[in-house]
PDB file of the backbone (N, CA, C, O) and the ligand in Angstrom, with CONECT records:
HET     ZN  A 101       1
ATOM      1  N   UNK A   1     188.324  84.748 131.918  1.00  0.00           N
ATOM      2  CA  UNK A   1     186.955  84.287 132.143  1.00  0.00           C
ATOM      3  C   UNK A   1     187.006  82.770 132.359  1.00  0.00           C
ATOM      4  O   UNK A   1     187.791  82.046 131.747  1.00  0.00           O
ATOM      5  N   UNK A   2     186.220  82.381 133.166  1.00  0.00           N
ATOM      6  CA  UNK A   2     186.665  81.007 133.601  1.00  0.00           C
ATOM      7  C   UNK A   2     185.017  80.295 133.034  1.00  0.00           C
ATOM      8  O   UNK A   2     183.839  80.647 133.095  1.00  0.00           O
ATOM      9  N   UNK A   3     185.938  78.900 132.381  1.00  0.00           N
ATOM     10  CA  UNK A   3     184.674  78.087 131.654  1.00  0.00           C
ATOM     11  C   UNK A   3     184.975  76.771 132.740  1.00  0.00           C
ATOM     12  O   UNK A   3     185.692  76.474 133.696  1.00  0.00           O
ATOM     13  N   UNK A   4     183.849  76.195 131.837  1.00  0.00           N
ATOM     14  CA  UNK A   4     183.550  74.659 132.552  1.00  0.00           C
ATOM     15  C   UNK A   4     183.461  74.478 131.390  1.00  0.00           C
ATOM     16  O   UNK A   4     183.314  75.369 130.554  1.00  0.00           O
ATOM     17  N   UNK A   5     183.548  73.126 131.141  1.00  0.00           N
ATOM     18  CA  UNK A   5     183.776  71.932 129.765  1.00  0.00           C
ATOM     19  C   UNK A   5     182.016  71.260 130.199  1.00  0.00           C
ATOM     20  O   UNK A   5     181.600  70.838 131.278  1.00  0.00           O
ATOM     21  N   UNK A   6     181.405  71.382 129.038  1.00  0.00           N
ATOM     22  CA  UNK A   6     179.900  70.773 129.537  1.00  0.00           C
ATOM     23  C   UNK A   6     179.768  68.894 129.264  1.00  0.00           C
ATOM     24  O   UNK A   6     179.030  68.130 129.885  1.00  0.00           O
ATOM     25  N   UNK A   7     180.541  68.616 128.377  1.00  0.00           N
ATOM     26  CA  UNK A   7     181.250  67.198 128.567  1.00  0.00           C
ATOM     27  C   UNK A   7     181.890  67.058 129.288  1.00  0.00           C
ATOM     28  O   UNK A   7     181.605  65.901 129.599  1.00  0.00           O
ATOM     29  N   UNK A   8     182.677  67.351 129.932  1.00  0.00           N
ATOM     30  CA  UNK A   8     184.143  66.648 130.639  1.00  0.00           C
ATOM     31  C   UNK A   8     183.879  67.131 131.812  1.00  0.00           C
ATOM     32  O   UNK A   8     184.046  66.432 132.811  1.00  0.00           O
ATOM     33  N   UNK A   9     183.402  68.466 131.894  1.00  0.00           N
ATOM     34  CA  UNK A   9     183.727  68.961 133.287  1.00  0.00           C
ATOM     35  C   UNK A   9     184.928  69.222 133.551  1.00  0.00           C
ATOM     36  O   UNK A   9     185.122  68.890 134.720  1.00  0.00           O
ATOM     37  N   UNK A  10     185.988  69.707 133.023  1.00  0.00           N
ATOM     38  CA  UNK A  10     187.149  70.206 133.391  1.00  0.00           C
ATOM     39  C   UNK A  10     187.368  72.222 132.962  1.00  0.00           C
ATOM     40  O   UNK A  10     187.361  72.923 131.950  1.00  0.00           O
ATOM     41  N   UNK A  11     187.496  72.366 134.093  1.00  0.00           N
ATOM     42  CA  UNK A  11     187.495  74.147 134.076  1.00  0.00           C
ATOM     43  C   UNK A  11     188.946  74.276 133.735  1.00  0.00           C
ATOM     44  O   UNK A  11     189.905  73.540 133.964  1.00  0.00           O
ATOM     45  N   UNK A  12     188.774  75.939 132.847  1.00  0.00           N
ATOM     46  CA  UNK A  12     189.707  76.162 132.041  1.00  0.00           C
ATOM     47  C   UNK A  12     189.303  77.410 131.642  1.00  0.00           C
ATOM     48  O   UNK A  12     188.274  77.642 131.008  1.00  0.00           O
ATOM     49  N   UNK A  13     190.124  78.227 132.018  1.00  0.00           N
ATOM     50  CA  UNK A  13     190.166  80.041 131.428  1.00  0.00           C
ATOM     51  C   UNK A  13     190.114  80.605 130.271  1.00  0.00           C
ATOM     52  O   UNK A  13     191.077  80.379 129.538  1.00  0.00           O
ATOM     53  N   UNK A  14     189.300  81.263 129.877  1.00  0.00           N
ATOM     54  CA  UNK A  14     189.524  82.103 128.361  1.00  0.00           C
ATOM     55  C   UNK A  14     190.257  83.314 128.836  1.00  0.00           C
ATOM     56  O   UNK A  14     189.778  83.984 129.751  1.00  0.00           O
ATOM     57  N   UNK A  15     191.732  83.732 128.100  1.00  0.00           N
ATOM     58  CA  UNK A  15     191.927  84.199 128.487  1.00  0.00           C
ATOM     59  C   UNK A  15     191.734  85.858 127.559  1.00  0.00           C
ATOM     60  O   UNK A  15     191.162  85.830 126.470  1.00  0.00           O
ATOM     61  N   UNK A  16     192.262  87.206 128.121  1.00  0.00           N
ATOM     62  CA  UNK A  16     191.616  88.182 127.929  1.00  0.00           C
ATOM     63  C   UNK A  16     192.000  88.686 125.852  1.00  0.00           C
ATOM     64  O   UNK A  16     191.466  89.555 125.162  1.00  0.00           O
ATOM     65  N   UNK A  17     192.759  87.990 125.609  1.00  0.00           N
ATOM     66  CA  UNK A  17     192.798  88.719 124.375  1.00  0.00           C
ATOM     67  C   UNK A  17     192.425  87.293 123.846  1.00  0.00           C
ATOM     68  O   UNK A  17     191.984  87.710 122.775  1.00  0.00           O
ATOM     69  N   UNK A  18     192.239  85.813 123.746  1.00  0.00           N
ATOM     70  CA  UNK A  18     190.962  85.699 123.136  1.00  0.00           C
ATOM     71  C   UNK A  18     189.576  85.830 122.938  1.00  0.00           C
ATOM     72  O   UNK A  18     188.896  85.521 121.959  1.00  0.00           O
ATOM     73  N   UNK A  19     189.194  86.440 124.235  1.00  0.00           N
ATOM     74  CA  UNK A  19     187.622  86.947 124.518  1.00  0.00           C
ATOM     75  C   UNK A  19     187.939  88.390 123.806  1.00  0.00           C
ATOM     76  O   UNK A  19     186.941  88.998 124.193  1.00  0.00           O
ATOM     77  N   UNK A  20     188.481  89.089 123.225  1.00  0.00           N
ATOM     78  CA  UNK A  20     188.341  90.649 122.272  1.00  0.00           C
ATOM     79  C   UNK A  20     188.554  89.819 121.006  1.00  0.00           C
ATOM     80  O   UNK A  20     187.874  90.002 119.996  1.00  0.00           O
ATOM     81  N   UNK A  21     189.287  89.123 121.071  1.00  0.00           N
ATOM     82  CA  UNK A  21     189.180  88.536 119.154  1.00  0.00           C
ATOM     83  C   UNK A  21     188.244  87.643 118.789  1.00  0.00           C
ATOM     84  O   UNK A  21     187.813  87.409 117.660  1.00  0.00           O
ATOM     85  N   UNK A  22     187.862  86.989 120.187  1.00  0.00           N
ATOM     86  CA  UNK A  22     186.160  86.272 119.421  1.00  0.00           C
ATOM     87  C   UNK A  22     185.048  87.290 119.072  1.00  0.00           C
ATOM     88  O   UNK A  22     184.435  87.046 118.032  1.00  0.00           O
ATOM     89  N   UNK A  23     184.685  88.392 119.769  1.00  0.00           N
ATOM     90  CA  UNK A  23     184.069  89.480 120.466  1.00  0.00           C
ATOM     91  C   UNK A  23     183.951  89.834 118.712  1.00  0.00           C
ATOM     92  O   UNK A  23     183.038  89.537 117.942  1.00  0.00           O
ATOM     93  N   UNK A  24     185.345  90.637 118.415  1.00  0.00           N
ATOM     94  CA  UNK A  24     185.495  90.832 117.085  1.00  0.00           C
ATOM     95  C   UNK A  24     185.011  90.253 115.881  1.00  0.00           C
ATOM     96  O   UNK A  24     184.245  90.893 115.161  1.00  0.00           O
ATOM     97  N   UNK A  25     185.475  88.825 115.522  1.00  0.00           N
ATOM     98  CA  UNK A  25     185.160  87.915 114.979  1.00  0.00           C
ATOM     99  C   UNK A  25     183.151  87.935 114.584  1.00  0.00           C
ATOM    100  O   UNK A  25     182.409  88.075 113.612  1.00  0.00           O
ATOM    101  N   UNK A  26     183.060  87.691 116.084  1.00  0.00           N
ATOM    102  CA  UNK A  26     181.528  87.673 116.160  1.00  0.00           C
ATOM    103  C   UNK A  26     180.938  88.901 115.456  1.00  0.00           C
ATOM    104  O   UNK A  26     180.396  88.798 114.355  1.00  0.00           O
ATOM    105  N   UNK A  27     181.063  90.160 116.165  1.00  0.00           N
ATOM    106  CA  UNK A  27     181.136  91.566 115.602  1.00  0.00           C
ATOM    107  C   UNK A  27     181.012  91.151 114.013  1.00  0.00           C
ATOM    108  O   UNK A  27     179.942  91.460 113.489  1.00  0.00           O
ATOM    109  N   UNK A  28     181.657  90.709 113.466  1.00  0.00           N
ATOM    110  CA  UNK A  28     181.854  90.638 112.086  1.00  0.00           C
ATOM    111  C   UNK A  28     181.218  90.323 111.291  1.00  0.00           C
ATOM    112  O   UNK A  28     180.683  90.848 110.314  1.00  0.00           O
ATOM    113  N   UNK A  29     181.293  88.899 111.953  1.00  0.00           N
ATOM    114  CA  UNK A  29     180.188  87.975 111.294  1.00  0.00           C
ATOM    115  C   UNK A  29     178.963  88.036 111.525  1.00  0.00           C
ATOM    116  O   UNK A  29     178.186  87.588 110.681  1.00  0.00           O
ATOM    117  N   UNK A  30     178.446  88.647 112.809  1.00  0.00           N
ATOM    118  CA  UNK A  30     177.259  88.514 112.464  1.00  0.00           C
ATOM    119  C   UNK A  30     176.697  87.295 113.553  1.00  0.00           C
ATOM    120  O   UNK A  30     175.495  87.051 113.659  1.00  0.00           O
ATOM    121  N   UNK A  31     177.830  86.518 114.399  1.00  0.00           N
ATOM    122  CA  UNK A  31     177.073  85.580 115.197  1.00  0.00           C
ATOM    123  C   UNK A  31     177.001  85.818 116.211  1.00  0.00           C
ATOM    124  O   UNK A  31     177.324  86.965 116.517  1.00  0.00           O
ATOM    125  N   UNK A  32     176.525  84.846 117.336  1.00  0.00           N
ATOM    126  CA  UNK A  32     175.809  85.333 118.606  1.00  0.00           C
ATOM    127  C   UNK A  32     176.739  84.346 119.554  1.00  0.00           C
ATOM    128  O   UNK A  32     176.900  84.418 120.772  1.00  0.00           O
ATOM    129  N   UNK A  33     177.181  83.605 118.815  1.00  0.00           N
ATOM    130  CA  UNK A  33     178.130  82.729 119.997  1.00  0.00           C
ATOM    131  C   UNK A  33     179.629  81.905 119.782  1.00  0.00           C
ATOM    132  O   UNK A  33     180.014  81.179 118.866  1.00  0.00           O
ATOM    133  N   UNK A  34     180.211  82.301 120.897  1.00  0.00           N
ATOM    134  CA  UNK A  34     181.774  81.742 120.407  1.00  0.00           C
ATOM    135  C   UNK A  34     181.795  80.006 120.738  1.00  0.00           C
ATOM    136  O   UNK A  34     180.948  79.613 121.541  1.00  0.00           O
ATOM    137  N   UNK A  35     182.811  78.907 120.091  1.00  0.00           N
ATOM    138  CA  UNK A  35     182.926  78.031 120.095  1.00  0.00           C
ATOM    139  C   UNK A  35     184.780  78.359 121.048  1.00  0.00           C
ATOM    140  O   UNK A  35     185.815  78.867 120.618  1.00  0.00           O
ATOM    141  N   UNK A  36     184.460  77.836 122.267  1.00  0.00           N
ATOM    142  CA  UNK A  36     185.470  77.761 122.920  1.00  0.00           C
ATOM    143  C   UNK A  36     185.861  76.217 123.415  1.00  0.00           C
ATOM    144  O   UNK A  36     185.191  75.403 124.051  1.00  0.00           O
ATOM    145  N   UNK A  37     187.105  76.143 122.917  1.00  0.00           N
ATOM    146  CA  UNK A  37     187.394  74.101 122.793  1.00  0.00           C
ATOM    147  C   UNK A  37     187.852  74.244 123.890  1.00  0.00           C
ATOM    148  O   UNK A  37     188.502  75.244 124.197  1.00  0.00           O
ATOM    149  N   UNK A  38     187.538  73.020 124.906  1.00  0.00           N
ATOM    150  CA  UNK A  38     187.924  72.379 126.128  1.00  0.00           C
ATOM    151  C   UNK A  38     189.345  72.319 125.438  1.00  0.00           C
ATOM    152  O   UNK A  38     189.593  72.324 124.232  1.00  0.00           O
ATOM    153  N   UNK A  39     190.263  72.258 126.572  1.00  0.00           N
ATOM    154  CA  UNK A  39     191.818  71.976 126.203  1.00  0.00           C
ATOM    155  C   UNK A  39     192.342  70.264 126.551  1.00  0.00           C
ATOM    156  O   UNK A  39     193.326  69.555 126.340  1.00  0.00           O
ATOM    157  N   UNK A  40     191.049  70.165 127.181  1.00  0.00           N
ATOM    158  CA  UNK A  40     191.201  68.692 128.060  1.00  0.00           C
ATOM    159  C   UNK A  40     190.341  67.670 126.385  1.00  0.00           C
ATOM    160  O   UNK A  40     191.002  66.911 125.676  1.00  0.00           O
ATOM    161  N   UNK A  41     189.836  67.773 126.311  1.00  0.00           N
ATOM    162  CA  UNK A  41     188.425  66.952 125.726  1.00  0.00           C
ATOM    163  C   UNK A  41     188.258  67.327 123.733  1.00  0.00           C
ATOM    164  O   UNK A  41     188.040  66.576 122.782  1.00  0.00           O
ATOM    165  N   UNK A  42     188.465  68.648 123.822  1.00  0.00           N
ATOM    166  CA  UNK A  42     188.605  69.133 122.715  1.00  0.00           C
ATOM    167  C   UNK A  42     187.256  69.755 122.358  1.00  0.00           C
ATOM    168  O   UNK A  42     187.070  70.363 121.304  1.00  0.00           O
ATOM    169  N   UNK A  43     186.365  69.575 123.257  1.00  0.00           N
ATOM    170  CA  UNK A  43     184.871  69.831 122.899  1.00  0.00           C
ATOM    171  C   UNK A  43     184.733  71.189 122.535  1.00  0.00           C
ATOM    172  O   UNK A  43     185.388  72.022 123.162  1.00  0.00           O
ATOM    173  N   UNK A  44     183.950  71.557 121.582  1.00  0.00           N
ATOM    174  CA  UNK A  44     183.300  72.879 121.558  1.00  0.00           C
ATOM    175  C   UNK A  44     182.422  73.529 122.569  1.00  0.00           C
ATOM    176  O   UNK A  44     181.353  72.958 122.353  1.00  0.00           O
ATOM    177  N   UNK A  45     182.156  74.579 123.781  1.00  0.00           N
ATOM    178  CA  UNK A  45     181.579  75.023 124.323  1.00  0.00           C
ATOM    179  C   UNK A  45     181.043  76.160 123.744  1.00  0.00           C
ATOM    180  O   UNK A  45     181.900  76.862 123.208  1.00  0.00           O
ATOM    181  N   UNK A  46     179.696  76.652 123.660  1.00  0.00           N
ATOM    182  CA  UNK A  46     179.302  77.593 123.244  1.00  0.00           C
ATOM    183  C   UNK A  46     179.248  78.965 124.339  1.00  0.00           C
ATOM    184  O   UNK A  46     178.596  79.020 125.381  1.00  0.00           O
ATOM    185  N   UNK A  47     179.857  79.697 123.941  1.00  0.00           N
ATOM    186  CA  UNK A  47     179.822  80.571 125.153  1.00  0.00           C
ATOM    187  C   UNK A  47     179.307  82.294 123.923  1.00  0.00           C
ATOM    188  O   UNK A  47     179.821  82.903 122.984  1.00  0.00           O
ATOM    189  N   UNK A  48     178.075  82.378 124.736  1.00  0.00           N
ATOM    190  CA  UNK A  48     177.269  83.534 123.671  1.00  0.00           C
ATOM    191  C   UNK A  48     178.044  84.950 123.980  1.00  0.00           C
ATOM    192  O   UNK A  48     179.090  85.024 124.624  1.00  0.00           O
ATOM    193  N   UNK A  49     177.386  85.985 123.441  1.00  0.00           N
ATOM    194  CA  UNK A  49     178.384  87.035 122.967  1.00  0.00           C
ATOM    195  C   UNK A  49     178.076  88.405 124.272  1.00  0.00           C
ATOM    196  O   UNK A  49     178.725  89.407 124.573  1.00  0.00           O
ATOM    197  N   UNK A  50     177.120  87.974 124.649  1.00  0.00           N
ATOM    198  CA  UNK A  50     176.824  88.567 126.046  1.00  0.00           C
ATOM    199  C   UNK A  50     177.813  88.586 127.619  1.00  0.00           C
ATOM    200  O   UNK A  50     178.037  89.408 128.507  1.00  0.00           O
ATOM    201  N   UNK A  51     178.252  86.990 127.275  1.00  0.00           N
ATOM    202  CA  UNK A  51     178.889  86.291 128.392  1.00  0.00           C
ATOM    203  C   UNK A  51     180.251  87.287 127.770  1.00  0.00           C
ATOM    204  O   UNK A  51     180.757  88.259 128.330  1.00  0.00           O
ATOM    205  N   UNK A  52     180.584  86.742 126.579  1.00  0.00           N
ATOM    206  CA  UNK A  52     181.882  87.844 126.408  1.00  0.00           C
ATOM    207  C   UNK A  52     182.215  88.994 126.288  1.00  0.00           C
ATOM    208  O   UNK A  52     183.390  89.341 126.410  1.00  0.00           O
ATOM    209  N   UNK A  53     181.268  89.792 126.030  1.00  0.00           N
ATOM    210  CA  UNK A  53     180.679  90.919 126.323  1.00  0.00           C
ATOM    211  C   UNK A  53     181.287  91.592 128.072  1.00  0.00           C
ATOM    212  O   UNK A  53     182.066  92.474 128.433  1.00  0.00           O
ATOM    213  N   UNK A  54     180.443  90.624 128.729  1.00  0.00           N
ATOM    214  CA  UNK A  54     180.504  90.976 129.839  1.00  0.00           C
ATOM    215  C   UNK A  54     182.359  90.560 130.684  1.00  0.00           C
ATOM    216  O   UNK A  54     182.878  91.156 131.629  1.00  0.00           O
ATOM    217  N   UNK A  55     182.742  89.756 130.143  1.00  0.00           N
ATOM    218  CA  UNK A  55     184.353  89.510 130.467  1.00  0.00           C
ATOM    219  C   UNK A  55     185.229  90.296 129.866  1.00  0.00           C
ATOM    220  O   UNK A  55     186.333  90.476 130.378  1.00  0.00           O
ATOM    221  N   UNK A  56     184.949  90.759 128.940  1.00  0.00           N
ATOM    222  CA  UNK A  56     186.174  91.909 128.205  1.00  0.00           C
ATOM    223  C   UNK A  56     185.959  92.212 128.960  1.00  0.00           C
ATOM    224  O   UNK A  56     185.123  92.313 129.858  1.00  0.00           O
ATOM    225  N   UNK A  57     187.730  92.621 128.248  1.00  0.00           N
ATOM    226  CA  UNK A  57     188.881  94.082 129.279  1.00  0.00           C
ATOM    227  C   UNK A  57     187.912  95.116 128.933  1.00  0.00           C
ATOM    228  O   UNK A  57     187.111  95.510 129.781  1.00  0.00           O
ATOM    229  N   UNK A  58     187.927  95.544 127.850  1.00  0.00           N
ATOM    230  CA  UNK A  58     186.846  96.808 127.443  1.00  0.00           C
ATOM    231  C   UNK A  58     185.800  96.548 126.716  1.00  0.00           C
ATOM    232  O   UNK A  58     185.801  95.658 125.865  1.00  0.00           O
ATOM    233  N   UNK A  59     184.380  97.608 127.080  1.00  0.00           N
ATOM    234  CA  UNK A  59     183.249  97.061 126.273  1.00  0.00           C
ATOM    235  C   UNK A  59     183.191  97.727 124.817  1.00  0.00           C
ATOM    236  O   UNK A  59     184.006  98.596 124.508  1.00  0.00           O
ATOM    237  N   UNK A  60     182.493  97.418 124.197  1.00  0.00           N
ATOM    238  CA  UNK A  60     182.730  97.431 122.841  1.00  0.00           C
ATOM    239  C   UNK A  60     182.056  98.961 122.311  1.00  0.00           C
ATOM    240  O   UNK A  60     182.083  99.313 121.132  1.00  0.00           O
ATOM    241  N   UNK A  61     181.521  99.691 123.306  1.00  0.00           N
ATOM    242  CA  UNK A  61     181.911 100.986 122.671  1.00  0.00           C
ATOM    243  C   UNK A  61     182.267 101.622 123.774  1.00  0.00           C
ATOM    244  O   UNK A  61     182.447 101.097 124.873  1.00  0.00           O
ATOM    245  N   UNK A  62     182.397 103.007 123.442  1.00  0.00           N
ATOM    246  CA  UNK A  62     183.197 104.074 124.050  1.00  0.00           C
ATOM    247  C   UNK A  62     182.616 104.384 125.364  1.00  0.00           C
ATOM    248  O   UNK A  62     181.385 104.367 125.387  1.00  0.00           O
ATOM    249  N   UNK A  63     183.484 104.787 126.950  1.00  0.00           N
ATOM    250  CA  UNK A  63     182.516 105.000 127.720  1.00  0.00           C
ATOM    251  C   UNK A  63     181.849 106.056 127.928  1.00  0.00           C
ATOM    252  O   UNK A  63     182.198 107.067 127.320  1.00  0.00           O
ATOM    253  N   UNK A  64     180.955 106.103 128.644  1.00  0.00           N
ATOM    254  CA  UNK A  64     180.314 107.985 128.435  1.00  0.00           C
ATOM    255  C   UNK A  64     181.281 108.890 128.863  1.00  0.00           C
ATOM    256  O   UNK A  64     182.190 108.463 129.575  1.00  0.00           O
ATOM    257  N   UNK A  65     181.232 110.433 128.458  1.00  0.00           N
ATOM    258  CA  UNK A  65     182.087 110.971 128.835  1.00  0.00           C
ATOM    259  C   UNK A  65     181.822 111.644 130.618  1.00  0.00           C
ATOM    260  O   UNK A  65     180.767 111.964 131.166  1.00  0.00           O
ATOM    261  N   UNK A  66     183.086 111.666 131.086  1.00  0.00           N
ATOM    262  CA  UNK A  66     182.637 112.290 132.570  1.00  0.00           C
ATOM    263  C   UNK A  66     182.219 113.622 132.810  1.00  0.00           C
ATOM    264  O   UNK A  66     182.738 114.544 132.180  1.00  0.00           O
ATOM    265  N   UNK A  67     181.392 113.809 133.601  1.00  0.00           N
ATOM    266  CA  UNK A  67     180.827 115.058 133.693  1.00  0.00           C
ATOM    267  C   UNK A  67     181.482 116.127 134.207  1.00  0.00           C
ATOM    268  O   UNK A  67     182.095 115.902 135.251  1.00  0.00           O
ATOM    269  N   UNK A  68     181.535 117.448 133.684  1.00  0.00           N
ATOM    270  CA  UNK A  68     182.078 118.176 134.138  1.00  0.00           C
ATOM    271  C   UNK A  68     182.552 118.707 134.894  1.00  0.00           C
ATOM    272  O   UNK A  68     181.794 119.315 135.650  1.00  0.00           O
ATOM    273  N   UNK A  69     184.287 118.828 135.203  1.00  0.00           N
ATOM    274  CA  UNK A  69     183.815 119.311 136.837  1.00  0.00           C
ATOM    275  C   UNK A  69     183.843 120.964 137.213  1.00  0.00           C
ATOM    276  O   UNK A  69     184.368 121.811 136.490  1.00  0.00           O
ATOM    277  N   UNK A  70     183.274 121.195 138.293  1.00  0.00           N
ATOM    278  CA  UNK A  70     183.171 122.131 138.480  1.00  0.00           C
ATOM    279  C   UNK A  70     184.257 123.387 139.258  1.00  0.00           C
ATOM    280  O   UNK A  70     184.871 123.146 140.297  1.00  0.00           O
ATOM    281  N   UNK A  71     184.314 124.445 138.677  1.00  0.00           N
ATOM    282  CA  UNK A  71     186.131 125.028 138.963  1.00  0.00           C
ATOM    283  C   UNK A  71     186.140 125.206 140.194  1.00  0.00           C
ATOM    284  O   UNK A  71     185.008 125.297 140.669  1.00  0.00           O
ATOM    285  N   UNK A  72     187.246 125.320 141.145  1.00  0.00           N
ATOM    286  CA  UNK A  72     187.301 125.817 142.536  1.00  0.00           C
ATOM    287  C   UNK A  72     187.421 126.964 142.728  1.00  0.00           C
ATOM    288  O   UNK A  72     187.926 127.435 141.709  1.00  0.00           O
ATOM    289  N   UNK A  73     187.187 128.023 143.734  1.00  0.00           N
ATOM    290  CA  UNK A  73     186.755 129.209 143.786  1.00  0.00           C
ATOM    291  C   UNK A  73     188.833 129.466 143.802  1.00  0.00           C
ATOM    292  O   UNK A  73     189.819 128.781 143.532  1.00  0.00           O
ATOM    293  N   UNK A  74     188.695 130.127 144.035  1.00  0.00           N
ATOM    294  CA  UNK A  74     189.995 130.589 144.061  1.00  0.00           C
ATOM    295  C   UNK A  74     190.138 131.574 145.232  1.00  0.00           C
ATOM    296  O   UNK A  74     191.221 132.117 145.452  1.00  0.00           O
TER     297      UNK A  74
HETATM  298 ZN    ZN A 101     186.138  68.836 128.000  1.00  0.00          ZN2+
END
């Protein structure tokens, strides 16, 4: 998931298994937004749980199941 630094302005990737362990984290606790540090600046960016939500590898529950298919005649 690609950030921007809201001080610095220097872009910089979250990459996919820290966006499931903030995801988690959050999950846990109870909060609504991750603190993702610029690598340049050191700043905290707030990036909410929606945004990471939406960048996980997988969403946080199960997907529906697929619908049945139907047999071929034979
Ligand atoms: Zn920065």
């Amino acid at each position: 998931m690609q950030m921007r630094c809201y001080r610095c302005g220097w872009s910089f990737a979250l990459r996919k298994d820290e966006i499931a362990f903030a995801l988690r984290a959050l999950e846990e606790s109870g909060g609504n937004h991750y603190d993702a540090h610029c690598p340049r600046c050191k700043h905290a960016n707030p990036v909410s749980i929606e945004q990471l939500r939406r960048a996980a590898p997988r969403p946080p529950t199960p997907p529906a199941p697929a619908p049945p298919e139907g047999e071929e005649p034979t």
